[in-house]
N, C-alpha and C positions, 0 to 999 in steps of 0.2 A: 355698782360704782364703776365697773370695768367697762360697760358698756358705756356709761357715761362720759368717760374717760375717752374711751375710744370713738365716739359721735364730735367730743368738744376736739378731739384733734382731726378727726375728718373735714370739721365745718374749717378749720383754720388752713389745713390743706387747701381749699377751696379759695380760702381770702385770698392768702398767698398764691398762686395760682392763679386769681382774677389780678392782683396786683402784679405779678409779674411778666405779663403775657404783655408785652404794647402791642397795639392797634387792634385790639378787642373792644369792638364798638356797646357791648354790654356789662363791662367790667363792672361799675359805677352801679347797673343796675343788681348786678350779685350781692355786691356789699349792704347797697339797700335793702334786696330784700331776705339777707339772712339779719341785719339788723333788725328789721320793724315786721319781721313775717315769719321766722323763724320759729316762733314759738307755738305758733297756731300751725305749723306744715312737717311736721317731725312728729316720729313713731313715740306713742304706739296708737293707732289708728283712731281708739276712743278716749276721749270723750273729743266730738270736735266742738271747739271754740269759734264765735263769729271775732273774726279777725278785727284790728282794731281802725279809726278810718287812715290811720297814718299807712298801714299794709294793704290797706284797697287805695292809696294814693300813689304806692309805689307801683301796685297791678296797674291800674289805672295806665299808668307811663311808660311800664317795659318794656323792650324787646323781648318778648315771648317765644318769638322762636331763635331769638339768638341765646336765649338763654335755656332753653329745651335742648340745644345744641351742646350742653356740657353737662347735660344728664346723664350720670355713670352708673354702671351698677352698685360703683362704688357710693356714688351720690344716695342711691336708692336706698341705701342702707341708714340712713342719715334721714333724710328725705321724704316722708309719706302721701305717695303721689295721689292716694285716694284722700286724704288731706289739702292737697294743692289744689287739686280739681274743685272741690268743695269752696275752696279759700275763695278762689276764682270765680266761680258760680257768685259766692256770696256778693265780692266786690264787682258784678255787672260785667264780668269779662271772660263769660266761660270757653274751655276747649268744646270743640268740635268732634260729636262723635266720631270715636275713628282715627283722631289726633294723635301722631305719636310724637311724645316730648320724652326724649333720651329712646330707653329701651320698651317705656311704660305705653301703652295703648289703650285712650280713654275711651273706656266701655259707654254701650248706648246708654241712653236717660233711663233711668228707675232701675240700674245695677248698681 
C-alpha cells in the first residue's frame, strides 16, 4: 500500500510539474500520456499488457524526446522503461537502439 501511495504521489508530482512549468511545449503530452498509458508503463515489469489504441494514439503524437527529457530517476521509480520501450514497439513507434530517454539506455533488439 505504501508503495502505492508513494507512485500515486510521484505521478501527481509529475502532473503538477507538467502544469506548472509554461512554455513546456510537451506538457499536454504528459498528462496524456499518464492518463491513457499509464497503466500499461508502470512497475512491476510483468505481466506486459498490449496497450489500449487510445495509448498508441497518444505515442502516435508525442514529443518523444521532449518528454525523455523529464525522465528522472525519480520518474524511473514510477515508470517501467522496459515497459515503455515495449508500449512503444507495440504502437509502431519504437526507440532506437541506444536511445537514451531520461537516464534509461534502450538495449539492442532481443534484450
Amino acid at each position: 500500500m505504501a508503495k502505492q501511495l508513494l507512485g500515486l504521489l510521484l505521478i501527481l508530482a509529475v502532473v503538477v510539474a507538467a502544469v506548472a512549468v509554461p512554455g513546456q511545449e510537451c506538457n499536454q503530452d504528459k498528462l496524456d500520456m499518464i492518463r491513457e498509458c499509464k497503466k500499461y508503463e508502470v512497475w512491476p515489469a510483468e505481466p506486459k499488457m498490449e496497450p489500449s489504441p487510445a495509448c498508441c494514439a497518444v505515442w502516435q503524437r508525442a514529443n518523444i524526446p521532449c518528454l525523455c527529457t523529464h525522465v528522472t530517476k525519480e520518474a524511473e521509480k514510477v515508470w517501467c522503461m522496459e515497459k515503455v520501450v515495449y508500449v512503444a514497439n507495440f504502437c509502431k513507434r519504437p526507440f532506437q537502439p541506444g536511445y537514451k530517454c531520461g537516464s534509461y539506455t534502450v538495449p539492442p533488439l532481443g534484450q
